[in-house]
N, C-alpha and C positions, 0 to 999 in steps of 0.2 A: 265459586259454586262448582259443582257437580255434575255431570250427567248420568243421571240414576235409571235412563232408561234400559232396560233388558239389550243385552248382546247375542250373538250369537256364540252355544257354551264354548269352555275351553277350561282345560283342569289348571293351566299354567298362568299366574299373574308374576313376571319378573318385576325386580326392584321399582323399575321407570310407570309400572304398570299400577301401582298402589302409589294413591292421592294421600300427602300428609290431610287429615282431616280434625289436626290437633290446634291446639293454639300457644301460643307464647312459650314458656319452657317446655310444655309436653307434647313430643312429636306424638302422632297417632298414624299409622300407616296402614291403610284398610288392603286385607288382600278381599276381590271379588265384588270387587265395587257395583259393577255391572253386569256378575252370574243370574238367571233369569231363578224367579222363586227363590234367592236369597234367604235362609231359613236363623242367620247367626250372624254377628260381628266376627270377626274374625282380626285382630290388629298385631303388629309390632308395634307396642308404645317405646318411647324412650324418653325417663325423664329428669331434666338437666339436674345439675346439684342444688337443694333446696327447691326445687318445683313441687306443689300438690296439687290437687283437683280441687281447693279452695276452702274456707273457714268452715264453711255449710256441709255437710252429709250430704252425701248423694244416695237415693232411693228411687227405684224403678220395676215394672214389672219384669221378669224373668228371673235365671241365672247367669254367673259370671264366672268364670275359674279360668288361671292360668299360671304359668310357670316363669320366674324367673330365670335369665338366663346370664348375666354379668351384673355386678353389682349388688347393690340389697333396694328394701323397698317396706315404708312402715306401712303396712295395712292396718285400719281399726274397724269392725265390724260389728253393728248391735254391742258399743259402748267395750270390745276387747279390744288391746294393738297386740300386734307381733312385726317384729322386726324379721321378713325372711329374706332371705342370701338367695346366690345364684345357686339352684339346682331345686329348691325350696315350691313348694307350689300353693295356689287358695283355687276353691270351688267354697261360692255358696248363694242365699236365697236373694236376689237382687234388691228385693223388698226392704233387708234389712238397711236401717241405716249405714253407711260404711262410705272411707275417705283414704286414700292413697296418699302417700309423702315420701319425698326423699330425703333426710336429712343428711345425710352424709357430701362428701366431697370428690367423689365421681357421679357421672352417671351411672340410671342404672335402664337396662332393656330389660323387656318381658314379652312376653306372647299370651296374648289374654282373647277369650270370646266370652259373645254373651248372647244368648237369648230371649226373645224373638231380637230381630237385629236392631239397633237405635242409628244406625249410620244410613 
C-alpha cells in the first residue's frame, strides 16, 4: 500500500519517488503520488512482452491519452485496434470500452494520464 496522504508541494518526483503501483508484467510508475489536490494520473507504464490489461475491456469515467516512447503497443478502443510505435500517440473518452496489449517481443514504455485520477 500507499501513503496517499497530501505532502508538502514540490514540482520534482525523481525516479525513487514514483511507487510501481502496476502489477505482474505491467510496471505502472505514478509521478505525484502525494501532490496535494491531485487533479490526473500521471504514469510511466512499461509493458513486458506479451503483457495486457486483461481479456475484459476496461471502462471508466474520464479521459486518457498518452504517447509512446520505445517500442509499440496494441491499443483497441470502442471495438478499433491500432498497432502504435514509439513516437505514436492516443487521447480519448475513458468511457469507451478499450484494452492495451503488447504483442511483440520487446518491451514497450509509454507516458500516459488520465482523468479525474484512478491511482
Amino acid at each position: 500500500t500507499f501513503d496517499l496522504a497530501p505532502q508538502a508541494p514540490t514540482p520534482f518526483y525523481p525516479k525513487a519517488c514514483q511507487p510501481n503501483v502496476g502489477r505482474e508484467q505491467i510496471s505502472f510508475f505514478l509521478v505525484g503520488l502525494n501532490h496535494p489536490n491531485r487533479n490526473l494520473t500521471l504514469l510511466r507504464e512499461i509493458f513486458a512482452p506479451g503483457a495486457n490489461t486483461g481479456p475484459d475491456m476496461l471502462s471508466h469515467d474520464g479521459q486518457e491519452g498518452g504517447v509512446i516512447v520505445r517500442g509499440s503497443i496494441e491499443l483497441t478502443v470502442n471495438g478499433e485496434t491500432q498497432r502504435l510505435e514509439a513516437g505514436d500517440g492516443y487521447y480519448f473518452d475513458s468511457r469507451l470500452p478499450h484494452r492495451f496489449s503488447n504483442p511483440s517481443h520487446e518491451p514497450c514504455e509509454l507516458i500516459s494520464a488520465n482523468t479525474p485520477p484512478s491511482v
